[in-house]
C-alpha positions as CSV (number, residue, x, y, z in Angstrom):
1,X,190.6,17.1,-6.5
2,X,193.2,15.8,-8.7
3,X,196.4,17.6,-7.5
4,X,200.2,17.3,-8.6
5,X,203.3,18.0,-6.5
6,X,206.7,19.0,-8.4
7,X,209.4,18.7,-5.9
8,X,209.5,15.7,-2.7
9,X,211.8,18.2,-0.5
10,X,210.1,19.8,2.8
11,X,207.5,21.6,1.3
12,X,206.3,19.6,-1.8
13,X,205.7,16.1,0.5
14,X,204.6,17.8,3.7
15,X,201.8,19.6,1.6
16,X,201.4,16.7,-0.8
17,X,200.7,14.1,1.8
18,X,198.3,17.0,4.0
19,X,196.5,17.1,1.1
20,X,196.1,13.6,0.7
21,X,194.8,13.3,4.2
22,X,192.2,15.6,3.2
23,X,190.7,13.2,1.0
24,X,192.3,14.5,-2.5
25,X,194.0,12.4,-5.3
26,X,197.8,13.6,-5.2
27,X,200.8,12.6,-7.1
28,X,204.1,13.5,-5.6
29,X,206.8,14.0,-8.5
30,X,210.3,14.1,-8.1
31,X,212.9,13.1,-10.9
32,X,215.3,11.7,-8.3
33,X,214.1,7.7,-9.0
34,X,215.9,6.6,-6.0
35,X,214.0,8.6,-3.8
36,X,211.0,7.7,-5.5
37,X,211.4,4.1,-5.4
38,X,212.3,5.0,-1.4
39,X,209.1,6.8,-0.6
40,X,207.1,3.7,-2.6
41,X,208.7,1.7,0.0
42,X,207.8,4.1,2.9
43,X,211.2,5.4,3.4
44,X,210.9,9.4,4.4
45,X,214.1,11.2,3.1
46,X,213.5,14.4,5.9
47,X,212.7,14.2,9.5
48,X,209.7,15.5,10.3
49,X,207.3,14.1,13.5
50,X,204.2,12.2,12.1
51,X,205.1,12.5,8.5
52,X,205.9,8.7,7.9
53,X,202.8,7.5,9.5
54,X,200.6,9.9,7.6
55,X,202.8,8.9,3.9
56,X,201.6,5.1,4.9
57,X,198.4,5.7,5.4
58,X,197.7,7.8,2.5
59,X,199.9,5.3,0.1
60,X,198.0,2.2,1.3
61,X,194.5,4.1,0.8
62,X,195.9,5.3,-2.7
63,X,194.9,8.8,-2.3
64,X,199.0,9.2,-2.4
65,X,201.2,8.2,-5.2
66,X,204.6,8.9,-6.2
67,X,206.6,8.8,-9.9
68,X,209.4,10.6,-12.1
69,X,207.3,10.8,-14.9
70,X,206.2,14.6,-14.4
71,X,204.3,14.7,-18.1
72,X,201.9,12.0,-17.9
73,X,201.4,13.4,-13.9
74,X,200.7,17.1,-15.3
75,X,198.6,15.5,-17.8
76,X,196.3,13.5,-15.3
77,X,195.9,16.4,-12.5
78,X,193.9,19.9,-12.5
79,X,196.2,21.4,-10.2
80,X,200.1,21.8,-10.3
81,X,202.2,22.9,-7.3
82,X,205.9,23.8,-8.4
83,X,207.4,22.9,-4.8
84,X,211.2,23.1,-5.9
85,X,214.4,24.5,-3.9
86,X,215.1,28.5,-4.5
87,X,218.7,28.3,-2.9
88,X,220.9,31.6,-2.5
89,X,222.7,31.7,-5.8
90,X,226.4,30.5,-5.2
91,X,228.1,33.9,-6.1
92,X,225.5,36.2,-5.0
93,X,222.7,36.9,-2.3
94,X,219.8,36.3,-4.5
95,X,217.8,33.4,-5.5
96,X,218.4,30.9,-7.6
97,X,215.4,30.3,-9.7
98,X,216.6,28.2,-12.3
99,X,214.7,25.1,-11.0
100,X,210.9,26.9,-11.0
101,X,211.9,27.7,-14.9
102,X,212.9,24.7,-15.4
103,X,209.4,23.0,-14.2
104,X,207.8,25.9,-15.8
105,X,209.4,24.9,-19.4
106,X,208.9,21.3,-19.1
107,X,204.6,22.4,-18.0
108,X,204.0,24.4,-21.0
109,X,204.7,21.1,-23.2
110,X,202.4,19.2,-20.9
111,X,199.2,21.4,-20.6
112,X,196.6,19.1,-22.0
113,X,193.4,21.3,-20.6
114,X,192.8,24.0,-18.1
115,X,195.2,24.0,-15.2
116,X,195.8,26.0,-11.8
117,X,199.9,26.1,-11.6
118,X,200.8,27.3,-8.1
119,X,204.5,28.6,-7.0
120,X,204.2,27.2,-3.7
121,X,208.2,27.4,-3.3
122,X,209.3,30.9,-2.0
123,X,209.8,33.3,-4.7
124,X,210.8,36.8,-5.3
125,X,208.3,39.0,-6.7
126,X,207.9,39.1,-10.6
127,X,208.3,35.7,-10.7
128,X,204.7,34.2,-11.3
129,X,205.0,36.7,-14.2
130,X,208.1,34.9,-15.7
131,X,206.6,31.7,-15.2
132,X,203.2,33.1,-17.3
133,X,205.5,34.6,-20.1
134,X,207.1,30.8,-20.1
135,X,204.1,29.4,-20.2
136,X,202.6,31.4,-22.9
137,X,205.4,30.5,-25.7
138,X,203.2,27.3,-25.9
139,X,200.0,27.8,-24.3
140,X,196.8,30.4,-24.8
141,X,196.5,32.3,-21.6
142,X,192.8,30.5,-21.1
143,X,194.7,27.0,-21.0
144,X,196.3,28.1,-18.0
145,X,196.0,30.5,-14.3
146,X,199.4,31.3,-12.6
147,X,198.9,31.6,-8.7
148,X,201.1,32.1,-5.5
149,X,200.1,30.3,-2.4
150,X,203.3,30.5,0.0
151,X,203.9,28.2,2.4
152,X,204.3,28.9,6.5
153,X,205.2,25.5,7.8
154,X,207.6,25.0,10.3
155,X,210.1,22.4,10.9
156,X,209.5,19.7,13.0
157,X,205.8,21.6,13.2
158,X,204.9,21.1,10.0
159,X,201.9,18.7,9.7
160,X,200.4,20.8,12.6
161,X,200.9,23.7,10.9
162,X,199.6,22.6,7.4
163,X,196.4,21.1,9.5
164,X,195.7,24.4,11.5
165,X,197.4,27.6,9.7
166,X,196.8,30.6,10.9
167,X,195.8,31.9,7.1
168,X,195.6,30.8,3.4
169,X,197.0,33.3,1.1
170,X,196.1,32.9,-2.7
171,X,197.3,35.6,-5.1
172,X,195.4,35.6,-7.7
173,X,192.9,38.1,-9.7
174,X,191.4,35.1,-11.6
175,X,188.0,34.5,-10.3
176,X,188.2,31.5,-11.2
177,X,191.4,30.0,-9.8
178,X,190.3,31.6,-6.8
179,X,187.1,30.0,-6.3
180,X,188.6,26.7,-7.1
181,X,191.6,27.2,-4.7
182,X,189.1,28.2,-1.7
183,X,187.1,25.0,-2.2
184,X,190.4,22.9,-2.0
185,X,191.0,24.8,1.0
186,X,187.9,24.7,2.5
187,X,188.6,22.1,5.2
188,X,190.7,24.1,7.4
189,X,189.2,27.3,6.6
190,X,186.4,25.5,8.4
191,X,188.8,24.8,11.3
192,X,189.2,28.8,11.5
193,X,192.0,29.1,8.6
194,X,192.0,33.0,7.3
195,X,191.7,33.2,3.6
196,X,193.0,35.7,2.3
197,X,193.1,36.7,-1.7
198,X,195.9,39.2,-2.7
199,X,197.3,40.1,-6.2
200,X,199.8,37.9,-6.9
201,X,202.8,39.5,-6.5
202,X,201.6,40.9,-3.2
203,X,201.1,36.5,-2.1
204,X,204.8,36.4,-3.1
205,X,205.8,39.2,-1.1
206,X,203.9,38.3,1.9
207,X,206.0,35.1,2.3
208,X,209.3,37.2,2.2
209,X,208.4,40.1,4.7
210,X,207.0,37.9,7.5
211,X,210.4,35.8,6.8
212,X,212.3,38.6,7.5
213,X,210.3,39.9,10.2
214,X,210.7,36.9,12.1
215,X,213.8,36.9,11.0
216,X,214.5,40.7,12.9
217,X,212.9,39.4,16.1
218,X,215.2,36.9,16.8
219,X,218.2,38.7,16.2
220,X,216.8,41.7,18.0
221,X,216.8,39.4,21.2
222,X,220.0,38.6,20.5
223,X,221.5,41.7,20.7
224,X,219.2,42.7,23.6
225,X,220.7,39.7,25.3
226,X,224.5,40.8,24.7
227,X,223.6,44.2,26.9
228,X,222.0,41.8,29.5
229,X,225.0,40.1,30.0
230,X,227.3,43.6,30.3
231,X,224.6,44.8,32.8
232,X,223.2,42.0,34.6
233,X,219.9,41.4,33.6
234,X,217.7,38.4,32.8
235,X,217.3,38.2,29.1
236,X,214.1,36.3,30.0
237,X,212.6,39.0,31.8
238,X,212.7,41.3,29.0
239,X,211.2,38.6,26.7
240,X,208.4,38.3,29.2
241,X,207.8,42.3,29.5
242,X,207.8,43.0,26.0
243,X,206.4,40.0,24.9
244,X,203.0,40.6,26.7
245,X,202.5,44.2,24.9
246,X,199.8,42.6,22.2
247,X,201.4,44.4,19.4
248,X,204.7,42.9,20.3
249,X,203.7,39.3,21.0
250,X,206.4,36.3,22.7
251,X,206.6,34.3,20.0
252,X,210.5,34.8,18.6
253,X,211.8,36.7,21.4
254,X,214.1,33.4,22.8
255,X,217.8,34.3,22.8
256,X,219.9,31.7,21.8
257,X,222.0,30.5,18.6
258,X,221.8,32.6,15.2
259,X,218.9,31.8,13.1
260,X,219.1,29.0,10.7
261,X,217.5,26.5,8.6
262,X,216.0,26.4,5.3
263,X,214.4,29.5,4.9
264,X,215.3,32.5,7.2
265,X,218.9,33.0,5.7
266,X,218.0,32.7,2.4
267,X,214.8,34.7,2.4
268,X,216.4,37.6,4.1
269,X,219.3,37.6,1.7
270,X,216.8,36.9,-1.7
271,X,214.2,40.1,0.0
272,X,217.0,42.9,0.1
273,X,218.4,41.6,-3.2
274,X,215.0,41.8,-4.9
275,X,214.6,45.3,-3.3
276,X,218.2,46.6,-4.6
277,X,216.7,45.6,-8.2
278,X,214.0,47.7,-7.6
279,X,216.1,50.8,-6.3
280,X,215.1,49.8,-2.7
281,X,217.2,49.8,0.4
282,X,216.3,47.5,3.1
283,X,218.5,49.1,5.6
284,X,216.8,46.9,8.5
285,X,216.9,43.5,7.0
286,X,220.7,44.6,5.7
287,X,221.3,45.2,9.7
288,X,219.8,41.7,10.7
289,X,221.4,39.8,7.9
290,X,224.9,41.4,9.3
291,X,224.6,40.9,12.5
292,X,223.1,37.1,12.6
293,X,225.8,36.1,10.5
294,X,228.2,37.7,13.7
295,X,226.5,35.9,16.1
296,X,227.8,32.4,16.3
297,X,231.1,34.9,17.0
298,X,229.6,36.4,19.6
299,X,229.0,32.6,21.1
300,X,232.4,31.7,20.2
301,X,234.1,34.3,21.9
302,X,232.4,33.3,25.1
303,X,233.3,29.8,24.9
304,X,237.0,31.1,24.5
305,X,236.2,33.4,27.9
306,X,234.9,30.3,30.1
307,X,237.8,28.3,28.7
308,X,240.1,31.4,29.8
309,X,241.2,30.8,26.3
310,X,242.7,27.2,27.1
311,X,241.0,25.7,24.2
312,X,244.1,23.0,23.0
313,X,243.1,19.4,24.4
314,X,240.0,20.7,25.9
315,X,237.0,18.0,26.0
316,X,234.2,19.8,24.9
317,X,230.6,17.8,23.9
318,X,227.6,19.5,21.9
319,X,224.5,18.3,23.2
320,X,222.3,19.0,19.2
321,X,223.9,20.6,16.4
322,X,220.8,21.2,13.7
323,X,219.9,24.5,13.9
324,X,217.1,24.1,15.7
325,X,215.0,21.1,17.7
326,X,212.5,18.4,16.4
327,X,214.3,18.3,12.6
328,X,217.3,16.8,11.2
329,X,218.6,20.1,8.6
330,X,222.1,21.6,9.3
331,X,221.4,24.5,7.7
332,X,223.3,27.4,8.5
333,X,223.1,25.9,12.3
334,X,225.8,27.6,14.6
335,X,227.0,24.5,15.2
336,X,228.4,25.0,11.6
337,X,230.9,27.6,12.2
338,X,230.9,26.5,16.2
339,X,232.6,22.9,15.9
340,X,235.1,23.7,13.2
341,X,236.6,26.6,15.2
342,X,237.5,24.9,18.2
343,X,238.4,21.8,16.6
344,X,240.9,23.9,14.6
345,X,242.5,25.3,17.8
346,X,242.7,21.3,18.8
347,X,239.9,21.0,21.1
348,X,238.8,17.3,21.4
349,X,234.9,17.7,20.3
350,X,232.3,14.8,20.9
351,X,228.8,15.6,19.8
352,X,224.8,13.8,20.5
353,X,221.8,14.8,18.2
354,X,218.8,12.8,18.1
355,X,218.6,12.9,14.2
356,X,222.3,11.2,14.5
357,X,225.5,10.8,12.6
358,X,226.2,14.1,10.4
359,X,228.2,14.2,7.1
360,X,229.1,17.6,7.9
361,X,231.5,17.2,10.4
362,X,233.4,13.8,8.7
363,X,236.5,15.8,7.7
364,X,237.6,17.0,11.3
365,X,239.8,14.3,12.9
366,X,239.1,15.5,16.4
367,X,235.0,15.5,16.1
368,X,233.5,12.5,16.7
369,X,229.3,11.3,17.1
370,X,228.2,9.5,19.9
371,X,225.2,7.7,20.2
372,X,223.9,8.3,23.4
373,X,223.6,11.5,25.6
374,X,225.9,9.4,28.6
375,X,228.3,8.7,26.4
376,X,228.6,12.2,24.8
377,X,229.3,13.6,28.7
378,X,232.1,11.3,29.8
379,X,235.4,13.1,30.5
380,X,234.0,16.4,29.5
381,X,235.1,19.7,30.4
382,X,232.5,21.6,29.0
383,X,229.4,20.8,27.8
384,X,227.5,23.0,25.3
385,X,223.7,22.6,25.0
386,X,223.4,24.0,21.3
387,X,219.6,22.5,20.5
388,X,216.4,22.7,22.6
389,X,215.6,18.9,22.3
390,X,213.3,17.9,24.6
391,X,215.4,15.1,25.3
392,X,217.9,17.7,27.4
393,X,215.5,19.5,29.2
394,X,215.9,17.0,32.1
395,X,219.3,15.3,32.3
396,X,220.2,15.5,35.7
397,X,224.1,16.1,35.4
398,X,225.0,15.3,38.6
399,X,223.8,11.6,38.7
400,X,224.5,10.8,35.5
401,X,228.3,11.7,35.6
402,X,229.1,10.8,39.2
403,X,232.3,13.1,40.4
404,X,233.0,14.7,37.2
405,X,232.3,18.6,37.2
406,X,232.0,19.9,33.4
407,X,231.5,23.3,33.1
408,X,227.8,24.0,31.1
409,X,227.1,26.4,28.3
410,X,223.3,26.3,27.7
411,X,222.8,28.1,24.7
412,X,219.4,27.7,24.4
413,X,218.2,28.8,28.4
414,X,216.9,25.5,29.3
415,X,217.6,24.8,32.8
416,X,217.5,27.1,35.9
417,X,221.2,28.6,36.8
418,X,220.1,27.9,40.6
419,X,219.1,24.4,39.7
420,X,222.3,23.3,38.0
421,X,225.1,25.7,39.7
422,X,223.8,24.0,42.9
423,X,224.5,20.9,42.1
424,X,227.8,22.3,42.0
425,X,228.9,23.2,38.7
426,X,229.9,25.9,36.4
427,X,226.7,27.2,34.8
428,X,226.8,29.7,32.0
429,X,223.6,30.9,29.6
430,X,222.3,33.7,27.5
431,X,221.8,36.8,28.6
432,X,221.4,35.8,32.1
């Protein structure tokens, strides 16, 4: 199938170059040239495992192309993705939809013959209607189908999670569309892949409510986690003993850092604004949104306690800063709010990430990257673990800073407090 992706952020070229494995003709559109012109030349603007490899391949075979010219690309395809950004609006909680109109303007002048347009960004409900009322101005209605088709692909698991989904949700009632769609499809709902056709403005709520689910799980743990460490119980125990109850499940249930990222902080925020239009409340979400946004708090205040509030001159490294392991997006990461505090109370702050050097940090005088996990641990006096990189989960302190005894704040409950406090230092974690 001839297929057309509008947007070369996460979702667009993950799904854009899956889809091109899969044997289909796609043309990834973006009207940034210069990343254009970078992806001709196999330069990947995210970090994402595997994703350069399979852009090469696909490229070189020419089932993958790339260009700014988004008419003659509507033109030449039979189906259209609209993969662009739905930010939180900068005064407000809700989302910012004016790129999806936009693409949805510049369509209807480019509808040549029967096309499939599909919101794959996340949208509030309502909005495939919007999009049909904008396409209508210059369309008939049998020109064109409007469908949802969220995405659930995680960072740094992405490709994996594209390949092997754990369902396919198309909201449509056009027969149609539908049948088309579960042909494209029809590869991984082969590998097991549920299918599963909803109206469409259930599809778009779908996306939002198991956002915010997740969203409530992590944040539950959390807060279970701050009683643990008032009453001196393993966080991790709890996780385990709920997490095998079926209805429960383990996945989400790891204490740790506030959530972050592209998706959970916005989609929480854009789900109880949508539901205040619509004389809602939320009162659960509003509660997780409140107290996620407290967290990094929470881990602040702790630092201040091992410190004994002695934070001036302290030496104190960040082992990761995005907000999570295995991608390179700063998102609403703890280390965000983190980093800035302590510098401002004239800590000394050194920080390693595997993704590197971050912008986001350039205007603090006392925070500095280092380029190698050694380096980042010399002449520490604590050292926070803030990411779950695999490349932490087995430095062995002891030899690889001879005589120096840093104190350790692993955020993420990586190593065993045994383990490390016997090689004789200062060991502190999460709810343990």
């Amino acid at each position: 199938m001839k297929l057309c992706m509008i947007g070369t952020g996460y979702v667009g070229l993950v799904s854009g170059v899956c889809f091109s494995d899969l044997g289909n003709d796609v043309v990834c559109v973006d009207k940034d040239k210069n990343k254009i012109d970078q992806l001709k030349n196999g330069k990947i603007p995210i970090y994402e495992p595997g994703l350069s490899e399979l852009v090469i391949k696909n490229y070189k075979n020419k089932r993958l192309t790339f260009s700014s010219d988004l008419k003659s690309s509507v033109k030449n395809s039979d189906i259209i993705f609209i993969c662009v950004g739905t930010p939180t609006k900068k005064k407000g909680s809700s989302a910012d939809l004016s790129q999806v109109f936009n693409v949805a303007k510049e369509l209807s002048l480019s509808i040549n013959k029967f096309k499939i347009i599909i919101t794959k960004s996340t949208v509030p409900v309502t909005t495939g209607d919007e999009i049909e009322k904008i396409l209508s101005k210059k369309n008939s209605k049998n020109k064109f189908s409007v469908v949802s088709n969220p995405e659930f692909l995680r960072e740094g698991e992405a490709i994996r999670d594209f390949t092997f989904p754990d369902r396919i949700v198309i909201g449509t009632n056009d027969k149609k569309s539908n049948k088309i769609l579960k042909n494209l499809y029809s590869p991984l709902i082969s590998k097991g892949a549920q299918y599963i056709n909803t109206s469409r403005r259930a599809a778009e709520l779908i996306k939002y409510a198991s956002n915010a689910f997740l969203a409530t799980k992590i944040t539950f743990i959390n807060e279970v986690a701050n009683l643990c460490e008032k009453t001196g119980i393993n966080v991790e125990d709890i996780s385990i003993g709920m997490g095998l109850d079926k209805r429960i499940g383990s996945r989400f249930l790891r204490a740790g850092p506030a959530y972050g990222g592209s998706c959970f902080p916005k989609d929480t925020k854009a789900i109880i604004s949508t539901a205040d239009k619509f004389n809602t409340n939320l009162s659960v979400i509003k509660s997780v949104v409140k107290s996620n946004e407290n967290r990094s708090n929470i881990l602040l205040n702790r630092v201040y306690k091992i410190l004994n509030n002695k934070i001036k001159n302290k030496k104190i490294t960040f082992l990761g800063v995005t907000f999570k392991a295995n991608t390179d997006d700063m998102r609403d990461s703890s280390s965000l709010t983190m980093i800035p505090a302590l510098s401002k109370k004239g800590a000394y702050i050194k920080y390693f990430d595997p993704t590197g050097y971050k912008k986001e940090f350039k205007k603090f005088k006392n925070v500095s990257y280092v380029n190698s996990i050694k380096k980042s641990l010399d002449n520490s006096d604590l050292v926070i673990i803030h990411t779950e990189w695999n490349d932490f989960k087995s430095i062995n302190f002891k030899n690889i800073n001879k005589g120096k005894k840093f104190i350790i704040y692993d955020m993420r409950n990586i190593y065993l407090p045994s383990k490390i406090k016997s090689q004789g230092f200062k060991y502190y974690s999460v709810g343990r």
